[in-house]
C-alpha positions as CSV (number, residue, x, y, z in Angstrom):
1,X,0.0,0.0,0.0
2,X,0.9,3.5,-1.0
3,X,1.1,6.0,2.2
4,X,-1.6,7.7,0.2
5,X,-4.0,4.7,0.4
6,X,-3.3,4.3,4.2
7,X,-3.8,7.5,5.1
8,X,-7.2,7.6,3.4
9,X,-7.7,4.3,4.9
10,X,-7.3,6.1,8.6
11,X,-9.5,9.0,7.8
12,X,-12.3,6.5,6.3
13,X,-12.2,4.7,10.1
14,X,-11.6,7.5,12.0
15,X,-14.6,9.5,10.3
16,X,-16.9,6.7,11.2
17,X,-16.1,5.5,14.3
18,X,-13.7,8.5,16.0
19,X,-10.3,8.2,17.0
20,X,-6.9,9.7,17.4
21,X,-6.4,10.8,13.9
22,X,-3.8,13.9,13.7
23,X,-0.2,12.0,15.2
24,X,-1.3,8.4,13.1
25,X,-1.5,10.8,10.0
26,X,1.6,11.9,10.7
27,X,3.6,8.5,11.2
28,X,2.6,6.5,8.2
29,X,5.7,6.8,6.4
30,X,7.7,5.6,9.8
31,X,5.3,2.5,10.0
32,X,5.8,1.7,6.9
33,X,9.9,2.2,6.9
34,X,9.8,0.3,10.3
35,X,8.0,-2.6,8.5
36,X,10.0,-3.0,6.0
37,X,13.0,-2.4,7.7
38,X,12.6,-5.0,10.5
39,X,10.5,-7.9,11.0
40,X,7.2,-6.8,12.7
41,X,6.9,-10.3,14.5
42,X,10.6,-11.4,15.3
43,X,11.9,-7.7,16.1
44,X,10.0,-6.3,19.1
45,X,8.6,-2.8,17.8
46,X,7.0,-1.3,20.7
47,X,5.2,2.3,19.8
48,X,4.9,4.6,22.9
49,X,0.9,5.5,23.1
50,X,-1.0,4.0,20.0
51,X,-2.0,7.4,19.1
52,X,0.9,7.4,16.4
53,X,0.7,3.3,15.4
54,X,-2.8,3.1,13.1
55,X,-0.4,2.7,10.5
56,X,1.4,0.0,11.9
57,X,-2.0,-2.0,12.4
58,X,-2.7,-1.5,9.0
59,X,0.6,-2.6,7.1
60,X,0.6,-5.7,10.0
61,X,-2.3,-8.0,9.0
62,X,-5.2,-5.8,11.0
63,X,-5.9,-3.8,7.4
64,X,-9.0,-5.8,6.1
65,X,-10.6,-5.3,9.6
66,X,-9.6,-2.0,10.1
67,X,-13.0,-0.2,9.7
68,X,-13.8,-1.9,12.9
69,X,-11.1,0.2,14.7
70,X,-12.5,0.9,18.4
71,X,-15.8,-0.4,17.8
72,X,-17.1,-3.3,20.4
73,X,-15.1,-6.7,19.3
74,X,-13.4,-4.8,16.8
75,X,-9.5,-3.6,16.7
76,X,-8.3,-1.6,19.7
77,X,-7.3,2.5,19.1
78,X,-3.9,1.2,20.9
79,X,-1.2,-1.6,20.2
80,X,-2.6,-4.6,22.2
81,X,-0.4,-8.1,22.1
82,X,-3.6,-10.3,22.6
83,X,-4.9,-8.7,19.1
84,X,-1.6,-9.1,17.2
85,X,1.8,-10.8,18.0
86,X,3.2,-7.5,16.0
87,X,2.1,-5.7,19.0
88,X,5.1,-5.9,21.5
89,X,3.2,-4.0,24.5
90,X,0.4,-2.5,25.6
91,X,0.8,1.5,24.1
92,X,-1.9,3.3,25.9
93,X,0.1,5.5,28.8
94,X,3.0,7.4,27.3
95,X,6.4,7.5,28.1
96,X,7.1,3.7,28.9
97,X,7.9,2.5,25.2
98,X,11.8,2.7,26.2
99,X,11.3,1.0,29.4
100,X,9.7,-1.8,27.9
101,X,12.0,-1.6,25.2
102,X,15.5,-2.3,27.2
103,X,13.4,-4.9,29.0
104,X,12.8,-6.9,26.0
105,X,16.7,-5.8,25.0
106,X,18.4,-7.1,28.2
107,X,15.9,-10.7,27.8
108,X,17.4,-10.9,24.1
109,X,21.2,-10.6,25.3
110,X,21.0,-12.7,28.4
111,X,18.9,-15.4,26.2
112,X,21.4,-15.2,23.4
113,X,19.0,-14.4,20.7
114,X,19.2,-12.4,17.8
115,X,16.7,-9.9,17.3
116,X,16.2,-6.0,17.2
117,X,14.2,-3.7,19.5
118,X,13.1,-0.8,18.3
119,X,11.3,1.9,21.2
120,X,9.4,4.6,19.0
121,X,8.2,7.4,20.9
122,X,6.8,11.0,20.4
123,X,8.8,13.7,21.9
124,X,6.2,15.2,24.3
125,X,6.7,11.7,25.6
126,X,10.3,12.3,26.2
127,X,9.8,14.8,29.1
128,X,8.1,11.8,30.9
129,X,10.0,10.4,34.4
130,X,9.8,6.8,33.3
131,X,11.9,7.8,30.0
132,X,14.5,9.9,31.7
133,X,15.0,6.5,34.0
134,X,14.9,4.5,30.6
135,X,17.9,6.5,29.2
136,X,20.3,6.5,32.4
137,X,19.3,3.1,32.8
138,X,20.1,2.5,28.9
139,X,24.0,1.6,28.6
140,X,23.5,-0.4,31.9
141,X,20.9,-3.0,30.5
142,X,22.2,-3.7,27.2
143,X,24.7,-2.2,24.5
144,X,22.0,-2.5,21.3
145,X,18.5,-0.6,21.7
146,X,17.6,1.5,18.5
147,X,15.2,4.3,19.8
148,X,13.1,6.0,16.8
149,X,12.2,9.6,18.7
150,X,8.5,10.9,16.7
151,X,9.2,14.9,16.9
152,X,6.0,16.1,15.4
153,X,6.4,19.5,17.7
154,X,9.8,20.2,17.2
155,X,10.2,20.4,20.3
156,X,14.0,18.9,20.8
157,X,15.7,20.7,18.2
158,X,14.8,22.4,15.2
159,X,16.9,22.3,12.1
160,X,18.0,25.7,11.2
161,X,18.4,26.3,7.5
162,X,19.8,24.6,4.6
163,X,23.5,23.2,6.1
164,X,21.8,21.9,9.2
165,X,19.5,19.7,7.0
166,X,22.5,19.0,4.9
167,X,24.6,17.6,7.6
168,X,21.8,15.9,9.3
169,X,21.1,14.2,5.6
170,X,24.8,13.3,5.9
171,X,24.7,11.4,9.0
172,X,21.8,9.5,8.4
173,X,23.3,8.4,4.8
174,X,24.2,5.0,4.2
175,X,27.4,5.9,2.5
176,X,28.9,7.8,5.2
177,X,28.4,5.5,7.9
178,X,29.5,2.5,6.0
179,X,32.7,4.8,5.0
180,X,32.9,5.8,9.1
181,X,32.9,1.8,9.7
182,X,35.1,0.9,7.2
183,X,37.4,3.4,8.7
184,X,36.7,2.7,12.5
185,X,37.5,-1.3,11.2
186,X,40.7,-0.3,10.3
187,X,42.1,1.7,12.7
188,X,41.4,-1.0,15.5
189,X,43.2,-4.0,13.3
190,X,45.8,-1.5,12.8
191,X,45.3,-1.3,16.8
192,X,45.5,2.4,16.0
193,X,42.3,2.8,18.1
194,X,43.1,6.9,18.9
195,X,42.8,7.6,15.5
196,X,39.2,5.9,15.5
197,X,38.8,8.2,19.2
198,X,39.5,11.5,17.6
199,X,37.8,10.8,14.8
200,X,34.6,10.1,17.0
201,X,35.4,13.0,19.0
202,X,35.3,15.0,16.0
203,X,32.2,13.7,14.8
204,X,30.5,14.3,18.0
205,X,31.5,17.5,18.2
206,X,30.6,19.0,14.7
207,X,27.5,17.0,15.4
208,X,26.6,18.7,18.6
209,X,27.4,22.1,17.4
210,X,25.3,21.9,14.9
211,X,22.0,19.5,16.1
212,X,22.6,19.5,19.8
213,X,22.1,15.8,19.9
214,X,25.2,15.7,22.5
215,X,22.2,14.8,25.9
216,X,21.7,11.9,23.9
217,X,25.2,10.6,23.3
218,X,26.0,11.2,27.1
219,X,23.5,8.3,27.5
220,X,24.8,6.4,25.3
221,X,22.8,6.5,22.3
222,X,24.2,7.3,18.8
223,X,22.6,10.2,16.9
224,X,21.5,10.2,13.7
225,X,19.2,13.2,12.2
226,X,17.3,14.8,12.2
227,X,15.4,12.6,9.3
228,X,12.6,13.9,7.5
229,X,9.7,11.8,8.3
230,X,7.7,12.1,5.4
231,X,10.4,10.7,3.2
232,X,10.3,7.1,3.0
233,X,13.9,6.3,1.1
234,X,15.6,8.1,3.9
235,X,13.9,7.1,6.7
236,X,15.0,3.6,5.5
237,X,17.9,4.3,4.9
238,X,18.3,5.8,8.8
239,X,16.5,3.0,10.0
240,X,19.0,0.7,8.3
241,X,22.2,2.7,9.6
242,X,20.6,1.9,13.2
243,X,20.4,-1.8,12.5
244,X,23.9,-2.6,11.3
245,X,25.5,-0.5,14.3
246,X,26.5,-2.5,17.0
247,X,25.9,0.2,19.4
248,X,22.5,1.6,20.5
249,X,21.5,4.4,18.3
250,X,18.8,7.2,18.7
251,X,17.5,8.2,15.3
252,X,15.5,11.3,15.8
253,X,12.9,11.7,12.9
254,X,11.0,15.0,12.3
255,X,6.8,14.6,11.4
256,X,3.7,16.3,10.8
257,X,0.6,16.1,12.8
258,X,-2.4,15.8,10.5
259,X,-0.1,15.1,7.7
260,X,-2.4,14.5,4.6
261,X,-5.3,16.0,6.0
262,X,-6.0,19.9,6.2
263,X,-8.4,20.4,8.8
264,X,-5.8,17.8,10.9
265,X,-2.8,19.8,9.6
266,X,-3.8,23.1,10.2
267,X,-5.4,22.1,13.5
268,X,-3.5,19.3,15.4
269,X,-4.7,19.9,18.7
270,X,-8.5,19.8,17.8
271,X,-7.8,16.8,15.3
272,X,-6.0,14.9,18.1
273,X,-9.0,12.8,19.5
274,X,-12.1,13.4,17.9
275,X,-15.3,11.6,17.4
276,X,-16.9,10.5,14.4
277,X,-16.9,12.9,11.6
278,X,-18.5,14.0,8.1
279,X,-15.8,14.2,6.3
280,X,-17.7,16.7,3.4
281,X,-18.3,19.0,6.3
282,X,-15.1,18.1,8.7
283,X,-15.2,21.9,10.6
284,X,-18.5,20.0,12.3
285,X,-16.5,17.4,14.1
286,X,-17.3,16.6,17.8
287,X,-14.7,18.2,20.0
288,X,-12.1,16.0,21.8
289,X,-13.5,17.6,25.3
290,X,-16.9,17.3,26.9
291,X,-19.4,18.2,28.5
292,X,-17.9,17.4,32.2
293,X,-14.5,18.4,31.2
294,X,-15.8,22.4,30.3
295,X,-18.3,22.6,33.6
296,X,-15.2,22.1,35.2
297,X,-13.4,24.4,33.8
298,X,-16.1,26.8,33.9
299,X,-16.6,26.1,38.0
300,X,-12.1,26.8,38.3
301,X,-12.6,29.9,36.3
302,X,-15.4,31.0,38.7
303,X,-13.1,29.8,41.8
304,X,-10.2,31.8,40.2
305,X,-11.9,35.0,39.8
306,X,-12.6,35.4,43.4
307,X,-9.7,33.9,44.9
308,X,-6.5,34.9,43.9
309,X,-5.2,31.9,45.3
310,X,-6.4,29.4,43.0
311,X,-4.4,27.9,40.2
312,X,-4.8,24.9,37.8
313,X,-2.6,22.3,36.7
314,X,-2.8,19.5,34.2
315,X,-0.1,17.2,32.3
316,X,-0.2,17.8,28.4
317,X,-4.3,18.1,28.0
318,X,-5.2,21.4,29.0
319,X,-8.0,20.9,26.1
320,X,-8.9,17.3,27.1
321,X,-9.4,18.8,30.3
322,X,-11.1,21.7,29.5
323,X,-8.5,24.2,31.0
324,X,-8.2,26.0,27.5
325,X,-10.5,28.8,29.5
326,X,-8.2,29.0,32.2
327,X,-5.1,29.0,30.3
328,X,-6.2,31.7,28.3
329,X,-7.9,33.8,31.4
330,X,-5.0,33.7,33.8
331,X,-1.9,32.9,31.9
332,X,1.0,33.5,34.7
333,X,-1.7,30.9,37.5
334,X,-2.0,28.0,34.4
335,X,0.3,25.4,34.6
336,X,1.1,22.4,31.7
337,X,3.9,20.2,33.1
338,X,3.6,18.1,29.9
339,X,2.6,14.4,30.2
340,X,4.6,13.9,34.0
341,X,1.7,13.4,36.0
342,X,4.4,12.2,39.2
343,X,5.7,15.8,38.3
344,X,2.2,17.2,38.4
345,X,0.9,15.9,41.6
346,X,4.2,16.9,43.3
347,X,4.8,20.3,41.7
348,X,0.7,20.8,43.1
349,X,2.2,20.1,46.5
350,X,4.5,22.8,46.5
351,X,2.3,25.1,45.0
352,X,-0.1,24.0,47.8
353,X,2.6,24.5,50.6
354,X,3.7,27.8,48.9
355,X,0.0,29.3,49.9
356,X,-1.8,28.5,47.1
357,X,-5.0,26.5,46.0
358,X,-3.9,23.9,43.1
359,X,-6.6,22.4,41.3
360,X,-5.6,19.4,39.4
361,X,-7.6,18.2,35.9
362,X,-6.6,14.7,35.1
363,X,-7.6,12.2,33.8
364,X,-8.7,9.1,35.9
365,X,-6.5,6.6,34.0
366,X,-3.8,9.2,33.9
367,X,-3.8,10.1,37.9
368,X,-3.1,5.8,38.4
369,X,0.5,7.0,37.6
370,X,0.8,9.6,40.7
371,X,-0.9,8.0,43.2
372,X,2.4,7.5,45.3
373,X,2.9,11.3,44.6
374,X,-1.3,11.6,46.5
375,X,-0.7,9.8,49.3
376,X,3.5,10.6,49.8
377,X,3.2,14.3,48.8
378,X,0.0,16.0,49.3
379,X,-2.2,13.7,51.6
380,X,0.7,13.2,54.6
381,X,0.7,16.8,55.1
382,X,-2.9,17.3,54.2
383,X,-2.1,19.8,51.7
384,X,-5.3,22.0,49.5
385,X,-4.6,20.2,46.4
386,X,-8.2,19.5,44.9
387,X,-7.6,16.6,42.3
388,X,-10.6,17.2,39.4
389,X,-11.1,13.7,38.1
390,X,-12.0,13.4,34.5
391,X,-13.5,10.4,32.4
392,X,-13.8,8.6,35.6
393,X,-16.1,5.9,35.1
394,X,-16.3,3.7,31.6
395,X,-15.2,6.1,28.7
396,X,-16.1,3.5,25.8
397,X,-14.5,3.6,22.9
398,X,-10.4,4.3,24.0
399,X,-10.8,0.9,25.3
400,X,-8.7,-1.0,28.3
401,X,-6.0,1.5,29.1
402,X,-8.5,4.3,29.5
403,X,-11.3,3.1,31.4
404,X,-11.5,5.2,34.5
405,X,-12.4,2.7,36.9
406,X,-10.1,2.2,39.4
407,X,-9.6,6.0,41.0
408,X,-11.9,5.6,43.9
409,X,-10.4,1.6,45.3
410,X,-6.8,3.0,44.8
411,X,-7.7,6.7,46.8
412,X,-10.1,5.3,49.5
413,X,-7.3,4.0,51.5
414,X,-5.2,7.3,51.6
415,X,-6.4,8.7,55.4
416,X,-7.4,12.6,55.1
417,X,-8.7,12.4,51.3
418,X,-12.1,13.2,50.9
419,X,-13.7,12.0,47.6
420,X,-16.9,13.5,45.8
421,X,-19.1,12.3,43.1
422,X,-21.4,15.3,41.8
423,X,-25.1,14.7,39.6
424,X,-24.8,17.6,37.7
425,X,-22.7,20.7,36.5
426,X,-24.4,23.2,39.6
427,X,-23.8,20.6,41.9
428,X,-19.7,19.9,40.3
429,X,-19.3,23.4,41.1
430,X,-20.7,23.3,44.6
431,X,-18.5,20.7,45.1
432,X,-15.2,22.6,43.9
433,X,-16.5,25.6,46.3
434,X,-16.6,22.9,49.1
435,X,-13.2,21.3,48.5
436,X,-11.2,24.8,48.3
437,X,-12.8,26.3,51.2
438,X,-12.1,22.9,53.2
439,X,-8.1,23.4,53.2
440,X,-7.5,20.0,52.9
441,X,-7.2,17.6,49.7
442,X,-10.3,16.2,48.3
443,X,-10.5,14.2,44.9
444,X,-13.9,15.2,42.5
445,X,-14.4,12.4,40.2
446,X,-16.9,13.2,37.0
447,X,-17.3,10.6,33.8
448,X,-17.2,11.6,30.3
449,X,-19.4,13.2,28.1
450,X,-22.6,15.6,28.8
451,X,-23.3,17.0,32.1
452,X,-26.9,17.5,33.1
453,X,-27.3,21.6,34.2
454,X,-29.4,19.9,37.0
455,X,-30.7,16.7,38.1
456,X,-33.0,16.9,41.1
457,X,-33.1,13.5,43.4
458,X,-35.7,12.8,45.9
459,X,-34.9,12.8,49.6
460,X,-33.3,9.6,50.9
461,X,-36.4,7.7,53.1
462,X,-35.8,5.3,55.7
463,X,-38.8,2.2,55.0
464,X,-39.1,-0.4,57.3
465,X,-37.8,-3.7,54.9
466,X,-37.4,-1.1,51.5
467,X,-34.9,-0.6,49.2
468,X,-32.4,1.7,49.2
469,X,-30.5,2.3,46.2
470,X,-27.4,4.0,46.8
471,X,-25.0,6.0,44.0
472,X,-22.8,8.6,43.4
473,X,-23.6,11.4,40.9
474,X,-22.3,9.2,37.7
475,X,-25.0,6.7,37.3
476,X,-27.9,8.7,39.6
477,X,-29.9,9.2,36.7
478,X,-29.7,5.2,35.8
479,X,-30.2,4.6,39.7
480,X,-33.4,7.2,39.7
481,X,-34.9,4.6,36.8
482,X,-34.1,1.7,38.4
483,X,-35.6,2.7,41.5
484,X,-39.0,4.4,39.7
485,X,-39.5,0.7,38.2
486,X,-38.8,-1.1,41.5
487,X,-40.4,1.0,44.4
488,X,-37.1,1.0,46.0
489,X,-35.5,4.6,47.4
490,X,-32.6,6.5,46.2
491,X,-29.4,7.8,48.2
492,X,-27.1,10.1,46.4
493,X,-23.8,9.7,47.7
494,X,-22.3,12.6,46.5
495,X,-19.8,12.2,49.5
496,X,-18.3,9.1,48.7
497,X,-15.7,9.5,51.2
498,X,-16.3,10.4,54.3
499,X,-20.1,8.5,53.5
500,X,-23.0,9.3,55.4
501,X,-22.7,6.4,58.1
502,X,-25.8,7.7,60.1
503,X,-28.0,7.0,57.1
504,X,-26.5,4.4,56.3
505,X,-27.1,2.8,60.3
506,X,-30.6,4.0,60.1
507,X,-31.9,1.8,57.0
508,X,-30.4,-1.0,58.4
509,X,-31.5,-0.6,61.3
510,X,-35.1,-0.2,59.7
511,X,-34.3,-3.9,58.1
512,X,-33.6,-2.1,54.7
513,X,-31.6,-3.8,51.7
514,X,-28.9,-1.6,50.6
515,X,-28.6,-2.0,46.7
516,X,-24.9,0.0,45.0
517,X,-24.7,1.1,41.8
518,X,-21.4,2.3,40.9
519,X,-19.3,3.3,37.5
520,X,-16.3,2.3,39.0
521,X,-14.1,-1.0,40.0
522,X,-16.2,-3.6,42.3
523,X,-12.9,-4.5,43.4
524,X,-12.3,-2.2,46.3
525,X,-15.4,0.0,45.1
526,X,-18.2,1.5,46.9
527,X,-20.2,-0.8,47.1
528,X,-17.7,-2.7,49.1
529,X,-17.0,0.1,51.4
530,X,-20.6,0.3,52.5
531,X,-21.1,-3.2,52.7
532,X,-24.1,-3.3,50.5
533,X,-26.2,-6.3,50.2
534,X,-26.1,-6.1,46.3
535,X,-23.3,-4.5,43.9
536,X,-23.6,-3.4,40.6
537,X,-20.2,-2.3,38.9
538,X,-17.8,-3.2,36.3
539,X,-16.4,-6.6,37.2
540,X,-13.1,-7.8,38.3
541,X,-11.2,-7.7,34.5
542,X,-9.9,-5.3,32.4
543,X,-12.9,-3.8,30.5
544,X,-12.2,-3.6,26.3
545,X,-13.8,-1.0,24.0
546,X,-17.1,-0.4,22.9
547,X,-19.7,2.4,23.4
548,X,-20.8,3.0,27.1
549,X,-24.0,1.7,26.0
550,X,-22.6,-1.5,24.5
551,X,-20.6,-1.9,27.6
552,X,-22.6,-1.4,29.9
553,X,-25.4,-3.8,28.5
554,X,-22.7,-6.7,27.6
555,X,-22.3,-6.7,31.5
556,X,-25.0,-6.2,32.9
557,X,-25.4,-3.1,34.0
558,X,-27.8,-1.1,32.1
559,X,-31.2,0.0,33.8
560,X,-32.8,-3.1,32.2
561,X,-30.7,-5.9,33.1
562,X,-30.4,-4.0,36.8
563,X,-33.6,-3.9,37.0
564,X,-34.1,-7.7,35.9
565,X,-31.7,-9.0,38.8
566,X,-33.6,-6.5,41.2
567,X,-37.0,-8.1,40.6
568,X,-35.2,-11.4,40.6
569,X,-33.9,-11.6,43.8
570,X,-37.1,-10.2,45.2
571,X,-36.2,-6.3,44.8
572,X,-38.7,-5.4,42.9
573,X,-42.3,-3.7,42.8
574,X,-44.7,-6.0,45.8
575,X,-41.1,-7.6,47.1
576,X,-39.7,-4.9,48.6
């Protein structure tokens, strides 16, 4: 296939079914230089955050079924190994590709086989911890990695004018290197192994001076670029270079987002996630944020304009998030640490300790990554950081790495935290009033996609042998149904942590059945906490991709299926 017909072969898919289409546009012609260049089964390719690798699904056996991309039993947005053995890892978090990598590197040497690893990753992935650790770790594990670096922001170094992309043609060439071995190979058998030192030192030198590439070679890593990424015969030729040299070799290729694709080109940040599209009318596209993700940013902004104290954080999604407001409304009190989310959590800390109110949008899935940095940092010395939780809950489509279910089991053990589930956008910003006025650090956990303005609940009752349904703000809309069509009460537990334990005493005391219905983990959820005598909530496995709705009826846990196990085990209307 041409990189033409793959790119239109993303766009199709991605039109119909959403996806991340700007950085995937960008790296078809390194998937398809990679796959030629190495063996997509015996190497071990592993792509840093599948947002870049459609290509690579498509030119490794997954192209016939590619209009299925993210839909329920179709292929996965991200590099899974249980859907193709071209898939070396799991690429939904960034910044572990080189971890992995030097994992699968040092199991290669001390096994005695012979294959290449290749660790592909973007460069706002660079500025993550885990890679920094990769890279001093790097000469220590093994002595052959080859690390492709995707710069589609130019953010390491930017080739300035027309001898800088000369030389960095140069060094990628096939020619020179071969000529540089040929005359390394010599010098040694003529043990004349300073000439081969200076001529090195030279090289690294002029090299430096010119591409700045000198951090990398301090870790051990050989330079070679910057390549253009878009040109297939010299990306090959790079990718080639990397593979005969016996050392470990960084070859730093230069992209563009959206490459192929105007709207995506001239717009990478809106084109990064998007949901389906038309594509004769592409300016109509969904945007990548939703509803939940601009209430909150709507309730900081609020916050911020009446206390000078408040400032907001987030790590490389200040859209996603739906800080773009904030960003743009109080520039000098917006923070974007870039995709570090240890860094983020930490850096809130200080912030905090310094005498001011951070509040923190992250995703769920994301936060997993800092939750030493919760408890270690912020919670010991019950600092005012107010984490804002976004897609907590089952977010559909992005699939296993992204479902946001596991945020409340992995925070409910942390002593101090309190931890809120709001119904609606009046009551999210209620919340967020609450938490900053506390002075202590609270965690607000909201799913994705539209926020109701307001959703009124009945009072809690207390029924001698009733129902009691309770739920956090996530699923109190499906908990209100449930309970119309079963006579059974509602509790909205928009405190999930402390809970209200004096309700909670009461209806049992009254002989009450305590139903849970949760969009989180079972495992360690709330459910569990309060001891309920039946839990519904996503089940003890990793949840794939599908819509909500086709998730959340595969397992049960739509209104209709709730309400069938309800009336089944004597919940329902006249068996209260």
């Amino acid at each position: 296939m041409t990189a033409g017909e793959i790119r239109e072969k993303i766009i199709d898919a991605v039109s119909r079914n959403g996806g991340h289409l700007a950085s995937s546009l960008g790296a078809v012609e390194l998937a398809m230089a990679l796959a030629e260049t190495f063996d997509p089964v015996e190497d071990r390719i592993v792509w840093d955050v599948g947002h870049q690798a459609y290509a690579w699904k498509i030119l490794t056996g997954r192209g016939g079924a590619f209009g299925t991309l993210r839909t329920f039993g179709g292929l996965s947005g991200f590099p899974l190994p249980s859907e193709s053995p071209a898939d070396a890892a799991v690429g939904g978090h960034a910044g572990v590709a080189l971890s992995v990598a030097e994992g699968y590197a040092a199991a290669r040497d001390l096994s005695g086989a012979n294959r290449h690893v290749v660790a592909v990753t973007g460069d706002s992935s660079l500025v993550n911890g885990t890679c920094f650790e990769a890279m001093n770790n790097l000469a220590a594990a093994t002595g052959k990695i080859i690390f492709v670096l995707n710069d589609n922001g130019m953010s390491i170094s930017k080739p300035a004018g027309s001898f800088s992309r000369f030389l960095g043609r140069l060094i990628s060439g096939v020619g020179y290197n071969r000529a540089k071995s040929a005359a390394e190979r010599a010098g040694h058998a003529l043990k004349l192994s300073f000439l081969s030192n200076f001529y090195h030192g030279i090289e690294t030198r002029v090299k430096s001076l010119f591409l700045g590439n000198i951090y990398f070679e301090r870790f051990g890593l050989r330079y070679i670029g910057p390549v253009d990424g878009h040109d297939l015969k010299a990306l090959k030729e790079a990718l080639s270079v990397a593979k005969d040299d016996k050392r470990s070799v960084i070859v730093h290729v230069v992209t563009k987002k959206g490459k192929g694709f105007r709207p995506a080109e001239e717009d990478p940040t809106r084109w990064h996630g998007t949901g389906p599209f038309d594509r004769n009318d592409p300016g109509a596209a969904a945007s990548g944020s939703g509803g939940w993700s601009e209430a909150a940013g709507r309730a900081i902004c609020a916050l911020a304009q009446k206390d000078s104290r408040v400032v907001a954080l987030t790590a490389g999604m200040k859209d996603g998030t739906g800080l773009d407001g904030f960003a743009r409304a109080y520039p000098s009190r917006f923070f974007d640490v870039g995709i570090a989310e240890g860094h983020l959590v930490s850096f809130a800390a200080g912030l905090a300790a310094g005498g001011y109110r951070p509040f923190v949008a992250v995703y769920s899935t994301f936060l997993q990554r800092a939750i030493d940095q919760v408890m270690h940092d912020v919670a010991i010395a019950s600092l005012p950081v107010v984490f804002c939780i976004d897609r907590a809950g089952v977010v559909g489509r992005d699939g296993v790495t992204h479902q946001g279910l596991y945020d409340y089991a992995m925070l409910k053990t942390i002593p101090g935290l309190a931890i809120y589930e709001p119904k609606d956008a009046e009551d999210l910003e209620k919340t967020m009033k609450e938490a900053l006025e506390s002075g202590r650090p609270a965690a607000i956990r909201y799913p994705r996609g539209s926020a109701p303005a307001r959703l009124d609940c009945p009072a809690p009752r207390i029924e001698k042998g009733g129902v009691a349904i309770w739920s956090g703000g996530s699923w109190l809309a499906k908990a209100m149904e449930v309970a119309s069509r079963t006579g059974a009460g509602v509790v909205y537990a928009r405190s999930l942590k402390p809970y209200d334990s004096a309700l909670l005493e009461k209806q049992r005391a009254a002989g009450m059945k305590i139903v849970s219905i949760e969009n989180g983990a079972l495992a360690g959820g709330f459910g569990e906490t309060i001891s309920a005598d039946v839990r519904f909530g996503w089940p003890d496995r990793f949840i794939p991709h599908g819509s909500p709705e086709e998730l959340e009826k595969a397992f049960g846990l739509d209104a209709d299926s709730i309400v069938a196990r309800l009336s089944a085990q004597g919940a329902g209307k006249g068996n209260p």
